[in-house]
C-alpha positions as CSV (number, residue, x, y, z in Angstrom):
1,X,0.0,0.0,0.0
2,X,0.9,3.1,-1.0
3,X,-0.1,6.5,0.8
4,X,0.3,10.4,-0.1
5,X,-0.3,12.5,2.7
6,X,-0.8,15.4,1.0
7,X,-1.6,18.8,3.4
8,X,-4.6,19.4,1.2
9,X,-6.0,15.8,0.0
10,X,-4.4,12.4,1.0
11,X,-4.1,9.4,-1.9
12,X,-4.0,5.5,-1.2
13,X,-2.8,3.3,-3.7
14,X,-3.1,-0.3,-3.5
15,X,-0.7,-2.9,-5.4
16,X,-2.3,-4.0,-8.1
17,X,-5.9,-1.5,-7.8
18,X,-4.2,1.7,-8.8
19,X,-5.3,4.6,-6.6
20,X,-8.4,3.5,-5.0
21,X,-8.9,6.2,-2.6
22,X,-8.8,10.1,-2.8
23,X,-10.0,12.3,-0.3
24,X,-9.5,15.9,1.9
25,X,-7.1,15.7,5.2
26,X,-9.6,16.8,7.6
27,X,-10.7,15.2,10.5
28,X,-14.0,16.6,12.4
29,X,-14.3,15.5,16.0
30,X,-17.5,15.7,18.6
31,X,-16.1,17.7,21.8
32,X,-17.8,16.3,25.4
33,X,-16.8,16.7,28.3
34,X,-13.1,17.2,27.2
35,X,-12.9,13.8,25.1
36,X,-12.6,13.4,21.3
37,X,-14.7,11.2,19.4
38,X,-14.0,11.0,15.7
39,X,-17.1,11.8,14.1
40,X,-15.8,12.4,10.0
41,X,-12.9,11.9,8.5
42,X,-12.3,13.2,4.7
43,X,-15.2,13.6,2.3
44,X,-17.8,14.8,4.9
45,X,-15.1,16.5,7.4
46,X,-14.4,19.1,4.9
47,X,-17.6,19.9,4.3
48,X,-17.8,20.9,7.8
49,X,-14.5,23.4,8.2
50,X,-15.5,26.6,8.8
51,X,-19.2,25.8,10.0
52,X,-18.9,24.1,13.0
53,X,-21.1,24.6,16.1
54,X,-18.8,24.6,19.3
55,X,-19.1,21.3,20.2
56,X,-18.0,20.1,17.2
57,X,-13.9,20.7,15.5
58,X,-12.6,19.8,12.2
59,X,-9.2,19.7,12.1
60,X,-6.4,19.6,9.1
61,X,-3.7,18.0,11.1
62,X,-1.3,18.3,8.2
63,X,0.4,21.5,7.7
64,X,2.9,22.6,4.9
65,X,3.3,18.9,3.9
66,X,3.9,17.6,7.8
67,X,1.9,16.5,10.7
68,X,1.1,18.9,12.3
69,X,-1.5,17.3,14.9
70,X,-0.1,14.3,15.8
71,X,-3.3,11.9,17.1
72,X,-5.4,13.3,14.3
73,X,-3.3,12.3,11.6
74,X,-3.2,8.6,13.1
75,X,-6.9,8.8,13.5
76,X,-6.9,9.9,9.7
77,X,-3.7,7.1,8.7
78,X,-6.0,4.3,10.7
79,X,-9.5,5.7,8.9
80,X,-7.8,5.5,5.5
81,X,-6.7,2.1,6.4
82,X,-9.6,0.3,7.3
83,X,-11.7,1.9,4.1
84,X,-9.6,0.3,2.0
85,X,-8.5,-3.1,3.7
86,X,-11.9,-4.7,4.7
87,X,-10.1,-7.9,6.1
88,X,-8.3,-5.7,9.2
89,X,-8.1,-8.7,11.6
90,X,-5.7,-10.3,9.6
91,X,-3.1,-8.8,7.6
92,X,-0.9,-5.8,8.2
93,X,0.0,-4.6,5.4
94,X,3.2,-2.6,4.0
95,X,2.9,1.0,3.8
96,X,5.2,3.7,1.6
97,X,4.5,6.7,2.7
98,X,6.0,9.8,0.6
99,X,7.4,13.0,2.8
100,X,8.5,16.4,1.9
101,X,12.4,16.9,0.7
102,X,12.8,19.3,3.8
103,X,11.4,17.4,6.5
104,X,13.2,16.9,9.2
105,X,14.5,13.3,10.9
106,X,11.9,14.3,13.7
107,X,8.6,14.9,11.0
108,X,10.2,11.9,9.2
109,X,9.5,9.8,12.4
110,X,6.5,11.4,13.6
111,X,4.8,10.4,10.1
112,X,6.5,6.6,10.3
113,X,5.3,6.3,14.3
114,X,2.0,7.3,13.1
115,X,1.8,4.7,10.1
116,X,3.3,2.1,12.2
117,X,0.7,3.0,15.0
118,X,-2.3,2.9,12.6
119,X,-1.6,-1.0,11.9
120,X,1.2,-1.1,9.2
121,X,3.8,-3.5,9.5
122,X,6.4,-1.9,8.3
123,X,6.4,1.8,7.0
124,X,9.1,3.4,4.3
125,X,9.8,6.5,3.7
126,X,10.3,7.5,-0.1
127,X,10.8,11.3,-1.1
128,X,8.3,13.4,-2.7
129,X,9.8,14.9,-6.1
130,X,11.1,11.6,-6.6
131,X,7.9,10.1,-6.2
132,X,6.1,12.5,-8.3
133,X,8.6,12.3,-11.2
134,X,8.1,8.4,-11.3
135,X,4.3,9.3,-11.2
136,X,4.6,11.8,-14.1
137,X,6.4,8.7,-15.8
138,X,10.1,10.9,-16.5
139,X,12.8,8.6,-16.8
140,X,14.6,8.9,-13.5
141,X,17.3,6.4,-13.5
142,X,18.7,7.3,-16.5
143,X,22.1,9.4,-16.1
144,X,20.4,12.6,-17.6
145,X,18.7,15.5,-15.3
146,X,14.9,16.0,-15.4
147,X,13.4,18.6,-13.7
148,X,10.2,18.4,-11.2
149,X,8.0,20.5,-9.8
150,X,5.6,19.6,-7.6
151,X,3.1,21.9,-6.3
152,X,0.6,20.4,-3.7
153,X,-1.4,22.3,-1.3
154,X,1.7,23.0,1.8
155,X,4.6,23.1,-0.6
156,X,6.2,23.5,-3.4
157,X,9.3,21.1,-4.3
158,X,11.7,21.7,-7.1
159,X,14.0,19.0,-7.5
160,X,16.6,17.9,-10.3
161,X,16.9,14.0,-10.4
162,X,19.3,12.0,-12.6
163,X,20.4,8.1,-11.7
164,X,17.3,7.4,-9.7
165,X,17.7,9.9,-6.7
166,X,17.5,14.0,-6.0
167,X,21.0,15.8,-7.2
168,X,19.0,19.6,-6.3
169,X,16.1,19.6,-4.6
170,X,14.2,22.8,-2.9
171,X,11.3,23.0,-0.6
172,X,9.4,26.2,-0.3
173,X,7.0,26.4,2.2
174,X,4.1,28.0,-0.3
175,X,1.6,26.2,-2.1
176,X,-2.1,25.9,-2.8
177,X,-3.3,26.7,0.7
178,X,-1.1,29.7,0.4
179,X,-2.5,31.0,-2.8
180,X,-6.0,30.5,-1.2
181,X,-4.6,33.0,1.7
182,X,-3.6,35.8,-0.8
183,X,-7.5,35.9,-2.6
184,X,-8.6,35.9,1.1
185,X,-6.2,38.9,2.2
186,X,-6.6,40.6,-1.5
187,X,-10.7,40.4,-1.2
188,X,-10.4,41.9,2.6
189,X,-7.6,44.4,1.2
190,X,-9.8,45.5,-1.8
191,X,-13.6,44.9,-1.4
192,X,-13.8,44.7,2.3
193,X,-15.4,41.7,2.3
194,X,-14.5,38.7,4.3
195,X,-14.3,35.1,3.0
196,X,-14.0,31.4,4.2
197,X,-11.3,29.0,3.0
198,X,-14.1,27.0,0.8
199,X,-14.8,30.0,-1.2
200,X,-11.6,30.7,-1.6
201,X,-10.7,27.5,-2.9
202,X,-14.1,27.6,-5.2
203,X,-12.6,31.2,-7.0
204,X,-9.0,29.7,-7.3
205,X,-10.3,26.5,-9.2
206,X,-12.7,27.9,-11.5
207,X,-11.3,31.5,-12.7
208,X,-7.7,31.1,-11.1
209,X,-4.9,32.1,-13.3
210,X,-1.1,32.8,-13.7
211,X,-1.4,35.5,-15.6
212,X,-2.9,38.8,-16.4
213,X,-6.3,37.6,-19.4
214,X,-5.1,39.6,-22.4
215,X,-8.3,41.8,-22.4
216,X,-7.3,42.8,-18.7
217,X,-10.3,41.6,-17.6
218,X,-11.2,37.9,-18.2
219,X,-14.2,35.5,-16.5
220,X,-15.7,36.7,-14.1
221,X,-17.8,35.3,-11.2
222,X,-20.3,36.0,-8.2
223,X,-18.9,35.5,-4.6
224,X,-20.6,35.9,-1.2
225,X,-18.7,37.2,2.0
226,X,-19.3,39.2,4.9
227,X,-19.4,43.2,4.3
228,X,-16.8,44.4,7.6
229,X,-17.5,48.1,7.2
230,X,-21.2,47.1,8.0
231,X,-21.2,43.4,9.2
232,X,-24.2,42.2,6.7
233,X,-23.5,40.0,4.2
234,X,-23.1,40.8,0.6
235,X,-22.4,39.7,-2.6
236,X,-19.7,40.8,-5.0
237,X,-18.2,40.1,-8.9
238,X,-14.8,39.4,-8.6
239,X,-12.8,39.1,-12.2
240,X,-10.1,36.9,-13.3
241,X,-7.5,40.1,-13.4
242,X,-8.3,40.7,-10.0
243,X,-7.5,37.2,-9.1
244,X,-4.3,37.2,-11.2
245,X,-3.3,40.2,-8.8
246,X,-4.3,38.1,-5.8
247,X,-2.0,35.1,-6.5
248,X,0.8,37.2,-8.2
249,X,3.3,36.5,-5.1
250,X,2.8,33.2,-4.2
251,X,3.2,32.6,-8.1
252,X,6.4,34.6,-8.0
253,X,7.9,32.8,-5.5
254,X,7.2,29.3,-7.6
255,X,8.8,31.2,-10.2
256,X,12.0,32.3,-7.8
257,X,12.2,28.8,-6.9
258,X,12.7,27.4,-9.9
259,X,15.0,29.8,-11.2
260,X,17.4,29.0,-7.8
261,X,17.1,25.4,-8.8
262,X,18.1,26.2,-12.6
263,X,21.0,28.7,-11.2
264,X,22.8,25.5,-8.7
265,X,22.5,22.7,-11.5
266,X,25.4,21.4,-12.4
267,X,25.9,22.3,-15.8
268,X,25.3,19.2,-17.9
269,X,22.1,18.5,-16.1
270,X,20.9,21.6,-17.1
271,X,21.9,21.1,-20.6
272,X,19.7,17.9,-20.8
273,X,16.7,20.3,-18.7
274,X,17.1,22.7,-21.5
275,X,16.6,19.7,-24.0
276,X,13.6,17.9,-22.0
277,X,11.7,20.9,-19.7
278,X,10.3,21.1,-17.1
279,X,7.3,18.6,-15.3
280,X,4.7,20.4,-13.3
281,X,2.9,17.8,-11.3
282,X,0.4,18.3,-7.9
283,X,-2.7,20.1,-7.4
284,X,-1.1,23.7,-7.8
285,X,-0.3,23.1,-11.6
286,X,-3.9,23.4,-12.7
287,X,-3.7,26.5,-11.8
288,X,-4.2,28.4,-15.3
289,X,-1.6,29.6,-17.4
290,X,1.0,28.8,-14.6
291,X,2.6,26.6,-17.3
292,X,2.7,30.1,-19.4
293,X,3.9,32.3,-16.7
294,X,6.7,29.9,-15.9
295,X,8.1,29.5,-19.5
296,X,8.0,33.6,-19.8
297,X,10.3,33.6,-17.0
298,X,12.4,30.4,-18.0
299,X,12.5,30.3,-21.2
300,X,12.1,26.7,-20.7
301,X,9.6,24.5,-22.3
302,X,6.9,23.6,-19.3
303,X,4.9,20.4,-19.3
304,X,2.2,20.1,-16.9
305,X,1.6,15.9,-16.1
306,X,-1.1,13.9,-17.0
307,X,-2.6,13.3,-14.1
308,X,-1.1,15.6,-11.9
309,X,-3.1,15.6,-8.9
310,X,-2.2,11.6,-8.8
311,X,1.6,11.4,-9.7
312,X,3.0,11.3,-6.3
313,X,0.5,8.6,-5.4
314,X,0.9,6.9,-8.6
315,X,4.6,7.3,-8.0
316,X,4.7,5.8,-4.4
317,X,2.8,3.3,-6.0
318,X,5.5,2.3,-8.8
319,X,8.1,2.7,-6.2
320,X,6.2,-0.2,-3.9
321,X,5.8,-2.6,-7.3
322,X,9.6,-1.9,-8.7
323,X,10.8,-2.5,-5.1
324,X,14.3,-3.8,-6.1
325,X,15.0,-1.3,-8.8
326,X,14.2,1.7,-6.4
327,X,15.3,0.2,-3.2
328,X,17.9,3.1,-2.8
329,X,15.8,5.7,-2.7
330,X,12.6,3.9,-0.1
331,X,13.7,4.6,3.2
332,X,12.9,1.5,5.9
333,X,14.5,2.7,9.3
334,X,15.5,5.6,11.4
């Protein structure tokens, strides 16, 4: 078994199935009496953030890519578990889980006590670019550079791979949940109005963009908030310039990131990156025209994956079935 613990969505593949499980990273509990009951995990918890009653908390316990709440994310781990092995009495099974370039050796064994805790019976550790570039099927273990970026909803990871493992890799701590934040703090900055996370998230995916529209204006769409000169609620048309101005730093940094990464290649890896592009793979490259804005500041061709939402769990995934070819870069103890 294969998991991606993504900050924003978490991914289970099984050998053999494929990914058979996608859902959000939020856990909802019921509050009495000072104990925690679980009362959603995924699907239905995210439904709740942001309109809970006080009894009731939904929590993301991952943040920026690591656990961040420690017994949530085992409650979470355990959840995902048991929805996709019926038989639990049984077998244990053998998890991959895929972890950040940057984390730490403490994060790294928070997330493996947390597998091993939720009923795995023994938990690796494989690293994300390298997972996502398997995923976004690049030819990693060939001695020529590719170049990955992988934008998910905590980070973003730039990495340069060539002989199966990371030669340059960079983690920035900005990613989807950070370009959320900037339509939130633009909308408050601009149009007074105050918005949740959920519509936030709703503007980004459907008139989102990298760049300014070339009419200056773009789509448009209606959004709801709260009014804070007055406190009533209102409604407001927001364009796709306006959001192009929202996200314009946390695009920027991407941008800066990448260029670092291009700047401390080694020479003949960049040659080949220059010959092959760039991969954008993760949530964050849907973003539109982010493939545009990165090649005007490049000059590199940019390729957004297939399935990019799926390549790190799809890569895990091919890591856990070519076991023996890989085993350098799957980390078992620490």
């Amino acid at each position: 078994m294969a998991i991606d613990l993504g900050t924003a969505n978490t991914l289970v593949y099984v050998k053999g199935r494929g990914v058979i499980l996608n859902e959000p990273s939020v856990v909802a509990y019921h509050v009495k009496d000072g104990v925690k009951k679980v009362l959603a995990v995924g699907e239905d918890a995210k439904l709740m953030l942001g309109r809970t009653p006080g009894s009731i908390e939904a929590i993301r316990p991952m943040r920026e890519g690591v656990i961040a709440d420690f017994d949530t994310a085992e409650e979470m781990i355990k959840h995902f578990i048991r929805k996709v092995h019926k038989r639990t009495t049984f077998s244990k099974p053998k998890i991959i889980v895929c972890v950040p370039h940057g984390a730490t050796p403490v994060e790294k064994r928070a997330i493996r006590q947390s597998v091993l805790s939720a009923g795995a019976r023994r938990a690796g550790l494989i690293a994300e670019p390298i997972a996502a570039a398997i995923g976004a099927g690049m030819p990693i273990t060939d001695p020529t550079g590719s170049m990955v970026v992988d934008i998910g909803g905590g980070t973003t990871e730039v990495a340069v791979l060539s002989l199966g493992d990371i030669v340059y890799a960079r983690s920035v701590r900005v990613g989807g949940d950070r370009m959320d934040e900037s339509i939130v703090n633009y909308l408050r900055r601009q149009h007074n109005l105050l918005i949740g996370e959920a519509t936030a998230e709703r503007i980004k995916t459907s008139i989102g963009t990298a760049r300014m529209p070339d009419d200056g204006r773009g789509a448009s769409m209606m959004i709801r908030g709260r009014d804070l000169l007055n406190g009533v609620p209102k409604e407001i048309e927001i364009s796709q310039a306006q959001v192009a101005e929202a996200l314009a730093e946390p695009v920027q940094q991407i941008c800066e990131a990448v260029m670092t990464a291009l700047e401390t290649t080694p020479p003949d890896l960049a040659a080949d990156i220059v010959d092959r592009g760039v991969m954008l793979t993760g949530g964050g490259a849907l973003l539109g025209e982010l493939d545009l804005a990165l090649r005007e500041q490049t000059g590199l061709s940019i390729s957004v994956a297939d399935e990019s939402l799926n390549c790190v769990a799809l890569g895990t995934g091919k890591a856990l079935e070519y076991e023996k070819q890989l085993r350098h870069v799957i980390d078992y103890d620490s």
